[in-house]
N, C-alpha and C positions, 0 to 999 in steps of 0.2 A: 548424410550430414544435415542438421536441422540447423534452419539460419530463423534469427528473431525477426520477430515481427512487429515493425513499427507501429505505432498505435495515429489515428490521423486525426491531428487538432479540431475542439470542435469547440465554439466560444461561446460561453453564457454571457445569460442577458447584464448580469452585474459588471461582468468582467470589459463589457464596449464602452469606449468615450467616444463619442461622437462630435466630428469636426463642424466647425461651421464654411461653407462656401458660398462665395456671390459669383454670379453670371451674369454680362451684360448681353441678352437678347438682339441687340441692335445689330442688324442685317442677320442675324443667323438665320437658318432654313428650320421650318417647325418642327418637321422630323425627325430630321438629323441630331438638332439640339434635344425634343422627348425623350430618342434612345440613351443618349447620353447621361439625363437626366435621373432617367429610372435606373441606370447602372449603377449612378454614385448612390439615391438612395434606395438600392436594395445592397449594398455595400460589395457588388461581385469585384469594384477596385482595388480590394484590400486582400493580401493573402488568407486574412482570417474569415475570408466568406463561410458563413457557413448557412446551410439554405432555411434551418428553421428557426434563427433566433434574427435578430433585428440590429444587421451589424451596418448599416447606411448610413449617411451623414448629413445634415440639413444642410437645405438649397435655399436661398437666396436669391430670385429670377426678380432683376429690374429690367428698364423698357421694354415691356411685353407689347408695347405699342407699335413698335419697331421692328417687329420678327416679320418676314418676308416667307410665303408660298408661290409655289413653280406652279407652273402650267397653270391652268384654268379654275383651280382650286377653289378659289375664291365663288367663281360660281358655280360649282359640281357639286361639291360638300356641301350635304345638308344636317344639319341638328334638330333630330327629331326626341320627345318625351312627350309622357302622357300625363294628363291632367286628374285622370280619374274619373273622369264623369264621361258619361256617353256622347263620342264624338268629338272628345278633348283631344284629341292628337294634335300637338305643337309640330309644323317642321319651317326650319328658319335655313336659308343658305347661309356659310360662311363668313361671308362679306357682311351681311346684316348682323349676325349674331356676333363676329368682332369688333362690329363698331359700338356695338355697345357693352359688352362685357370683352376686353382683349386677355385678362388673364385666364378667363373662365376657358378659352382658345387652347392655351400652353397646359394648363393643370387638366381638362380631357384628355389632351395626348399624352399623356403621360400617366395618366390611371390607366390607360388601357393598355399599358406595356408591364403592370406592375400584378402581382397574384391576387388573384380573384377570392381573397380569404381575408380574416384578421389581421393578418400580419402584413397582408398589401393596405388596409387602408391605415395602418399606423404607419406605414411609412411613406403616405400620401402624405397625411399630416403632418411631415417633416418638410415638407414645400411650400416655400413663399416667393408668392408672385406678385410685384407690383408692377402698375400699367408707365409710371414715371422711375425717374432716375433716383427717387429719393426712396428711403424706408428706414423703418424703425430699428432694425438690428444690428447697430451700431458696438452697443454695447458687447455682442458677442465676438465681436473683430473678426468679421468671415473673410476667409483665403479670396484674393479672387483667382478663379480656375476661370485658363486659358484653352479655348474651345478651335477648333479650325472653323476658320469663315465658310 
């Protein structure tokens, strides 16, 4: 007896509306909050994930200011890049490099959870980070999505 064979949803790029969400950072844990982050925008929240097209949803991340690391963190982690020139090697700890950029903090951890191709940095770019309570995407009316502390 032959039984049919379902065929398994697979969603084009026309076919996704993407939602807007805001997150408030404030006491969240860096980590914790990245993974989170990179789940909504690579869209694995949605039944219609499908892993080559671009089914995630813009993030909204305010008080980047406020985001809390465990242990030692602050001074173990280092941010190191190269300048290009001989002996340009940049590395800064944590603690310095978040005091003066703290979004550039949250959207690293979160590139690095997200595919190392096209389609991971299109869906970087669906991430906004500000360091304060305010931002400009008002106009989009984002969800806010409730994270565990």
């Amino acid at each position: 007896m032959l039984t049919q064979v379902t065929k398994s949803y697979m969603a084009r790029s026309g076919e996704v509306s993407p939602e807007w969400h805001l997150v408030d950072a404030d006491g969240k844990t860096l980590g914790r909050l990245a993974a989170r982050l990179a789940t909504i925008l690579m869209g694995k929240h949605k039944p219609t994930y499908t892993p080559h097209v671009d089914t995630g949803d813009f993030v909204v991340v305010v008080n980047a200011k406020k985001i809390r690391v465990t242990g030692r963190k602050m001074q173990q982690v280092i941010y190191d890049w190269y300048t290009q020139y001989p002996g340009g090697r940049k590395v800064v700890p944590m603690a310095a490099f978040f005091e003066k950029h703290p979004t550039k903090v949250i959207e690293l951890a979160v590139k690095r959870m997200l595919p190392r191709n096209r389609l991971g940095r299109k869906m970087l770019s669906k991430l906004k980070v500000y360091a304060g309570p305010d931002h400009p995407h008002a106009a989009q009316r984002p969800k806010p999505l409730e994270l565990k502390a």
